[in-house]
C-alpha positions as CSV (number, residue, x, y, z in Angstrom):
1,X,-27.7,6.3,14.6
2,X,-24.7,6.5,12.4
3,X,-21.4,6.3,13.8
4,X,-18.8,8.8,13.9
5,X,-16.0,6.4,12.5
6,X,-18.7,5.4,9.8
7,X,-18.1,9.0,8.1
8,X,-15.2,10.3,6.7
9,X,-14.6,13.8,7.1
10,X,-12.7,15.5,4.1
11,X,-11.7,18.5,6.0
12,X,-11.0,16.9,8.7
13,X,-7.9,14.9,6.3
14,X,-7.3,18.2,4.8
15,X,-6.7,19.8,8.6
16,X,-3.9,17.0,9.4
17,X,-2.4,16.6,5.6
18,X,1.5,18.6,5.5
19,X,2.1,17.4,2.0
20,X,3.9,19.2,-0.4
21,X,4.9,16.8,-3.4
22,X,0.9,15.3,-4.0
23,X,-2.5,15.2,-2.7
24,X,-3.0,19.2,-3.2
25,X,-7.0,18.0,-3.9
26,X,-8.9,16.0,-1.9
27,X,-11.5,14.4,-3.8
28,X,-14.1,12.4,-2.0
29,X,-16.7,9.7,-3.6
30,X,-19.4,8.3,-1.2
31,X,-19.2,5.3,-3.8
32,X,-17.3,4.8,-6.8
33,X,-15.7,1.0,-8.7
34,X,-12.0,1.8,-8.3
35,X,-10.4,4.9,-7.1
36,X,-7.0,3.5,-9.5
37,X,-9.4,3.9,-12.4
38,X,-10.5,7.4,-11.3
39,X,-7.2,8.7,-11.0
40,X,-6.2,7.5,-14.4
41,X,-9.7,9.1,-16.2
42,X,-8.8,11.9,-14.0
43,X,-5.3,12.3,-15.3
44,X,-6.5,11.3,-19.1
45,X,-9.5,14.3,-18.9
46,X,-7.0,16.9,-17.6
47,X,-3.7,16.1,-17.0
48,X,-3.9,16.7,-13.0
49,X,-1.3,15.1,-11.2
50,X,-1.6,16.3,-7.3
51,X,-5.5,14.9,-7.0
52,X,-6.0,12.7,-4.1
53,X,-9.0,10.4,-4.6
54,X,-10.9,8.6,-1.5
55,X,-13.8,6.4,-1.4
56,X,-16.4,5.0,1.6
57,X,-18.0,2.3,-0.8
58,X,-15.4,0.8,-3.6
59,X,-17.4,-1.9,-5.3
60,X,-14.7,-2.7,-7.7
61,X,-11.4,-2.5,-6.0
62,X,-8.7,-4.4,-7.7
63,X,-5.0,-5.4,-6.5
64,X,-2.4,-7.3,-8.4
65,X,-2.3,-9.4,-11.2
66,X,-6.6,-8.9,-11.7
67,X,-7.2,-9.6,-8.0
68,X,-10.2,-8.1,-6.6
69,X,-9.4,-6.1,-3.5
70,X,-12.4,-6.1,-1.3
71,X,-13.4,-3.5,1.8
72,X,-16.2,-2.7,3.6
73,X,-18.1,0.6,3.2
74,X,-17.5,3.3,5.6
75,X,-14.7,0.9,7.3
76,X,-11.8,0.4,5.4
77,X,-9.4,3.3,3.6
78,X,-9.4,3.4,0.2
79,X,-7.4,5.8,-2.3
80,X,-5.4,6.4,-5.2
81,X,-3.3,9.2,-6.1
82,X,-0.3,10.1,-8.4
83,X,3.5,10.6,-7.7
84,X,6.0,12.1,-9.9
85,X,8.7,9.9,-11.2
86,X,11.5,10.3,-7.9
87,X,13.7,7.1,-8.8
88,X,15.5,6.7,-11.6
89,X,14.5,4.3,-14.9
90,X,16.3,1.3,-13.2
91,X,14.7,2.0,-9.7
92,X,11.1,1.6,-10.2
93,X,10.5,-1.3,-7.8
94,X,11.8,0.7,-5.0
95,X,8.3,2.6,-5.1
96,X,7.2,-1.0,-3.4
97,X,9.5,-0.3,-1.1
98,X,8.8,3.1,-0.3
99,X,5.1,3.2,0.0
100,X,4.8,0.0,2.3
101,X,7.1,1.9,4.6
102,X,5.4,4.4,4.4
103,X,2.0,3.2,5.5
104,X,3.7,0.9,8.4
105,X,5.4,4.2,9.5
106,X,2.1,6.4,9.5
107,X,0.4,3.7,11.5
108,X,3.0,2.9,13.9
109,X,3.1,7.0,14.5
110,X,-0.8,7.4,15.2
111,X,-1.8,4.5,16.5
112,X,1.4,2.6,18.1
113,X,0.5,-0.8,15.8
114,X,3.3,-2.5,14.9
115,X,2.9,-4.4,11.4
116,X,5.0,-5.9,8.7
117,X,5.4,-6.4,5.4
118,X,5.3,-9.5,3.0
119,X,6.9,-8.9,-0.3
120,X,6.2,-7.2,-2.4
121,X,3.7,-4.6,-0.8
122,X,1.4,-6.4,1.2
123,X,1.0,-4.3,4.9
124,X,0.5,-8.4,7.4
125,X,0.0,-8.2,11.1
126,X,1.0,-11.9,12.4
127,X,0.9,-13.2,8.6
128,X,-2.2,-11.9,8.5
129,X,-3.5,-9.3,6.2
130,X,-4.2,-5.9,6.5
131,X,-3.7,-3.7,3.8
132,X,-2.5,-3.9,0.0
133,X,-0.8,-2.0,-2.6
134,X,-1.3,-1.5,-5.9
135,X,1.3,0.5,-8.3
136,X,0.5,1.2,-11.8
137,X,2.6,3.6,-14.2
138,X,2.3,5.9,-17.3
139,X,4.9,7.0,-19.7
140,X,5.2,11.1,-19.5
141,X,7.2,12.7,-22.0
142,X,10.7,11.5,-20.4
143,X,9.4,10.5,-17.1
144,X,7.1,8.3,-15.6
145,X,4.0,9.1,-13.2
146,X,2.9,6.2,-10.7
147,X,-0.7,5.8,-9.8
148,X,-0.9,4.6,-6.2
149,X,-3.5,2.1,-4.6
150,X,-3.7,1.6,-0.9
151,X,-6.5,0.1,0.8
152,X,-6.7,-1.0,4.1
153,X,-8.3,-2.6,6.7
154,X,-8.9,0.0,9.3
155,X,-12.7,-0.8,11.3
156,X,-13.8,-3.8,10.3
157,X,-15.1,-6.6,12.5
158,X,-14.5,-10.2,11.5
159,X,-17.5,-10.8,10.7
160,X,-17.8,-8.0,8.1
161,X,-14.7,-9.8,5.7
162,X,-16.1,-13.1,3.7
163,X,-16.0,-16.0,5.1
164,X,-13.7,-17.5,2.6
165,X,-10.8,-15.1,3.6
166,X,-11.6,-14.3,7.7
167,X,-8.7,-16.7,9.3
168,X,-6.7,-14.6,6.3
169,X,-7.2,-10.7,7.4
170,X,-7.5,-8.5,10.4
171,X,-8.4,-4.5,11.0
172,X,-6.7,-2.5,12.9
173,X,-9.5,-1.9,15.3
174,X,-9.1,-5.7,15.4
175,X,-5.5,-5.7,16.9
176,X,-6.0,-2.2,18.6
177,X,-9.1,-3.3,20.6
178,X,-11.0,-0.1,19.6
179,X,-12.1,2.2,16.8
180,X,-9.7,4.3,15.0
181,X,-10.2,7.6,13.2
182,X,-9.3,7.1,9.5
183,X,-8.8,10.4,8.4
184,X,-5.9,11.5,10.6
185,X,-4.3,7.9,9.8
186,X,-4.1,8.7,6.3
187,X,-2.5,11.8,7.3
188,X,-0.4,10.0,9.2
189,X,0.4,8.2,6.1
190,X,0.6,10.5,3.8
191,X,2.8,13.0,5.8
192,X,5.2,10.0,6.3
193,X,5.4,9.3,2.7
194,X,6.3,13.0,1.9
195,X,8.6,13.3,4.4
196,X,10.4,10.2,2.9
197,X,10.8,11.9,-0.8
198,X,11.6,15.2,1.1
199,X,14.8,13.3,2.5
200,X,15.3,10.3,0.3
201,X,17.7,8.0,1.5
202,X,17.4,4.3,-0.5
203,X,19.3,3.1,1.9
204,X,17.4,3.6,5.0
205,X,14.0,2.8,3.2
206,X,16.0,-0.6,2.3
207,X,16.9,-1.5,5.9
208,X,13.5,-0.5,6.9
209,X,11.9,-2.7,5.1
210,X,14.2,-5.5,5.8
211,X,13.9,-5.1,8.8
212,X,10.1,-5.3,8.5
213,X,9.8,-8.0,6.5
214,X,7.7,-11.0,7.9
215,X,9.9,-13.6,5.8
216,X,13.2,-13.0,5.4
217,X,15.7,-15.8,5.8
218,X,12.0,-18.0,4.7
219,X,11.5,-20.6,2.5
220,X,9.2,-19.3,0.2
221,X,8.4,-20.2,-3.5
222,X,8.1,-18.7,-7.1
223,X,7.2,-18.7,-10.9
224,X,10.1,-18.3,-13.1
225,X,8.8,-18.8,-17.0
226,X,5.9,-20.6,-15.3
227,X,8.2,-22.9,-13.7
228,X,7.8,-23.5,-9.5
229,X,11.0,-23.3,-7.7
230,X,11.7,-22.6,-4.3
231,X,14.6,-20.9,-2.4
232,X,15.1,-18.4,1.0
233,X,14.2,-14.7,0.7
234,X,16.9,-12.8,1.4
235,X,16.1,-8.9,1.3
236,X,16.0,-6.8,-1.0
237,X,18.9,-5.1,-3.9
238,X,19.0,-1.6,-4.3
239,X,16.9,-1.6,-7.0
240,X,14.1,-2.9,-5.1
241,X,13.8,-6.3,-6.5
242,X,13.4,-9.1,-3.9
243,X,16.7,-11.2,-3.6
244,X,16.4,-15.2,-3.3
245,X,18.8,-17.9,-2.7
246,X,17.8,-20.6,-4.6
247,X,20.9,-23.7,-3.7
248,X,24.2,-21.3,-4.8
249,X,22.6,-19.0,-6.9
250,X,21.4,-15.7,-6.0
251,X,17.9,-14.6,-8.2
252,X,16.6,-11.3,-8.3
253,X,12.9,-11.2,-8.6
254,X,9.9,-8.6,-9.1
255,X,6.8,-10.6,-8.7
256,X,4.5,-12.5,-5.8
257,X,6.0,-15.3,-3.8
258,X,4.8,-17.8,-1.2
259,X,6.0,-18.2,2.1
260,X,6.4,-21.6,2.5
């Protein structure tokens, strides 16, 4: 017998969902290779920018840099949708700053997890992970449109992640103890995220994350040039760019670290 939680219930997102910026259509695949692709062939065929897209089976996900990003049918979320430029030209890595917060936001408001975030938009409970981001951007006229990623780890056992990566990632049903319902989550989520553009306030989303942040004051390393170095994560400027202190010089810095 099929579980509730195994189903995801389009009307039932569409009941909790107070958006008003994006996500005015809800479109629902029982399997598809990458909601990020669908939103842009979406966009590309006719120019719709408010489409929502959710999968229970994608067999293709993909995260940063040509990672794959891997979930589990009928267990994990996974979704893409568009947002209108809201930051300005010199802003853009704040959107990795605003989503994340978003998502720990929605979470901690449903289901009382508390999680953290590793630079630049990874969603970690105790360093390990649980959701991922992925950001991708067009050119529109004079302004930009951002296609949004998120997958996460919602009802998964440990069993059901590969074995290769299983001391790496946790659910949330992991760390909660039971099921959770994925469709008012997103809402959850989602609600958050457009309350945050409804009253945006870099500031705040800056300290938020900050104060979030699994590794600041950290040795971590990074590629500069595709040279190694190592320094201590800082924070964050506010442009959204990661701050490191590498000996007396302060770097800014957009791309993956490691926490060393």
């Amino acid at each position: 017998m099929e579980n509730i939680f195994d189903m995801f219930f389009t009307n039932l997102l569409e009941a909790n969902l107070k958006v008003k910026f994006f996500a005015h259509e809800i479109i629902y695949y029982t399997i598809t290779k990458s909601t990020t692709d669908d939103i842009w062939e979406l966009y590309n065929e006719t120019g719709q920018t408010k489409a929502l897209i959710i999968t229970d089976n994608q067999t293709a996900g993909r995260g940063r840099y040509h990672n794959k990003w891997i979930s589990q049918p009928s267990k994990s979320i996974t979704c893409s949708f568009i947002l209108e430029q809201i930051f300005n030209d010199e802003q853009t890595s704040l959107y990795s700053i605003l989503i994340p917060v978003s998502i720990i936001k929605g979470i901690k408001n449903f289901s009382q997890i508390d999680l953290q975030i590793k630079w630049p938009n990874d969603i970690v409970f105790k360093n390990k992970k649980v959701g991922g981001i992925l950001i991708e951007s067009k050119l529109r006229t004079n302004t930009s449109i951002f296609n949004i990623g998120i997958g996460l780890n919602i009802n998964e056992s440990n069993f059901d992640f590969p074995e290769n990566i299983r001391e790496n990632v946790i659910s949330l049903k992991e760390i909660k103890g039971i099921p959770i319902q994925r469709e008012p989550l997103l809402a959850s989520i989602l609600n958050e995220l457009d309350q945050l553009i409804n009253n945006p306030d870099n500031y705040y989303l800056i300290e938020y994350w900050i104060k979030h942040c699994n590794h600041i004051n950290k040795k971590v390393s990074f590629n500069i040039d595709n040279k190694k170095m190592q320094g201590i994560f800082k924070g964050v400027n506010n442009k959204g760019q990661a701050i490191i202190k590498k000996d007396n010089e302060t770097i800014t810095y957009d791309n993956p670290i490691t926490i060393l």
